[in-house]
N, C-alpha and C positions, 0 to 999 in steps of 0.2 A: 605485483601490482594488484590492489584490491580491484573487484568487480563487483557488481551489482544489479540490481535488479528491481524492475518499477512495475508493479501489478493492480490491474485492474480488477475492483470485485464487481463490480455492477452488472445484473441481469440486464438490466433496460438499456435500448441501442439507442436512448437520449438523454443519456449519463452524464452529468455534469462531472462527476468525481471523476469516471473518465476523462472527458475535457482539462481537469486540471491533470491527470499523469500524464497525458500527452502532452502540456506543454513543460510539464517536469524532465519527461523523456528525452524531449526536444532541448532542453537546456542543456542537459549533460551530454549529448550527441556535441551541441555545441561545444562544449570544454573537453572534447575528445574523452570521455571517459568510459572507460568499459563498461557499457551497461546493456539489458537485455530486457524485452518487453515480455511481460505475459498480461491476459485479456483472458481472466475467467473463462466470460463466453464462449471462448473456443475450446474448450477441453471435456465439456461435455463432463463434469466432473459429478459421482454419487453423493447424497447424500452419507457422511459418517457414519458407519455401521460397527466402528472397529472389531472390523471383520473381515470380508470378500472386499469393502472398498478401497484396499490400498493395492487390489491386483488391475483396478482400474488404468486404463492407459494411462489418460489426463490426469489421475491423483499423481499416477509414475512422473509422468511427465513435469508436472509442479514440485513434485517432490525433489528432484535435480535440480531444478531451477533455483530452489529454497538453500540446498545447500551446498550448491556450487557458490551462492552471491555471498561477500562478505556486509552488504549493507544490502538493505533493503525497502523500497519506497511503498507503501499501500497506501490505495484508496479508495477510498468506500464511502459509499451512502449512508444519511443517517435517516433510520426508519423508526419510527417510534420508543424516541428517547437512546438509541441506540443503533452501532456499527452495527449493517445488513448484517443477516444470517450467511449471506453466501461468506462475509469477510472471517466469522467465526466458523463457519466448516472447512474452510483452507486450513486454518491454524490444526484443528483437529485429524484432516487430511496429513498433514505434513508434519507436526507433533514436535521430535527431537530436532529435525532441520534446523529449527529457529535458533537452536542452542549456540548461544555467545554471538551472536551478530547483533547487528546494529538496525534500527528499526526508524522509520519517520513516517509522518502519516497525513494523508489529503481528504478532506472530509467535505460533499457537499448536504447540503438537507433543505429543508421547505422553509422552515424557518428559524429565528434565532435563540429559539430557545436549550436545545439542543448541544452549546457546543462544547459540555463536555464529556458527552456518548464518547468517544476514544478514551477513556480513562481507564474502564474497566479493561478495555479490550487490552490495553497497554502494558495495563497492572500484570495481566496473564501471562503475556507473554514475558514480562519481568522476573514477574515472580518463578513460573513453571519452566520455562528454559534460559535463565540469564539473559534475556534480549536485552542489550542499552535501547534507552527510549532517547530521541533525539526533545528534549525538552519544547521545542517549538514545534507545532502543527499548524496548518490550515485547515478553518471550518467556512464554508461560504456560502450561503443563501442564492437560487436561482435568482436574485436580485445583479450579481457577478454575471451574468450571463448573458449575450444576445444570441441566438440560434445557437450554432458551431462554436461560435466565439467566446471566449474568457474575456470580458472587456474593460473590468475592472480592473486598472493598471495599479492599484494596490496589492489585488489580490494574487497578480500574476505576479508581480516582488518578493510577498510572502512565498506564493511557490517557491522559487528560484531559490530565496531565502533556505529553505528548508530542502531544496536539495540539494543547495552547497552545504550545507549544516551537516549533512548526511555522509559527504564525503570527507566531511573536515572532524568528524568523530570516529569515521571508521579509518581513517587514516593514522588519526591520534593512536587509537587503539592497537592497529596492525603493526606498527611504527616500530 
């Protein structure tokens, strides 16, 4: 049985990009599927040194997470034209993990210009370790958002969308 895994990059503890994995999380919880949370913020992780920082607990710790999952959900913030730095020091953190799994991706940002900062991020991981890129993403403007809430019932479809999509590629794939 494939498993997975839904990670949050976001420093800021009013993270909308969080907001959407939690209710992506919550979706898959819902369709009983094996999946696992990680929440950057808690791992206390270095900056990329490719060096000392892979004796890091939290890199250890991500690092297992990455390639125990056969699919994988990120999301991240888009900060000037581009996925946070924290979403591209995981990749670098964790490196060969991503090899041959399956990848989809939740993107909040300020505004709509933006939405297609996951490209590069994508291409890399395509290109540098074979990740399938699940062709659909979500990009969504705090415009989607009332406090805690995701309240744009489009946008929370898209989620759902894409992380059935998630499963339905990595399943194809494992198959």
């Amino acid at each position: 049985m494939a498993k997975y895994l839904v990670i949050s990059t976001s420093g800021n503890p009013d993270s909308n990009s969080r907001r959407m994995a939690r209710v992506a999380f919550a979706h898959l919880q819902k369709k009983k599927v094996d999946c696992e949370w990680i929440d950057l913020r808690d791992l206390d992780l270095p900056l990329c040194d490719a060096d000392k920082c892979y004796l890091n607990n939290g890199a250890k710790k991500l690092n297992i997470a990455v390639e125990s999952a056969d699919g994988i959900l990120v999301a991240a913030p888009v900060y000037n034209y581009d996925v946070a730095a924290s979403a591209k020091n995981m990749i670098e953190l964790t490196g060969s993990a991503w090899e041959d799994k399956v990848a989809g991706f939740l993107c909040a940002a300020g505004g709509t210009s933006s939405y297609m900062a996951v490209m590069a991020y994508a291409n890399s991981l395509m290109l540098d370790f074979r990740t399938v890129i699940v062709p659909r993403f979500v990009y969504a403007t705090g415009d989607a958002f009332d406090g805690d809430a995701l309240k744009d019932k489009k946008v929370v479809a898209r989620v759902e969308q894409v992380a059935d999509d998630l499963v339905r590629f990595t399943e194809a794939l494992r198959g």
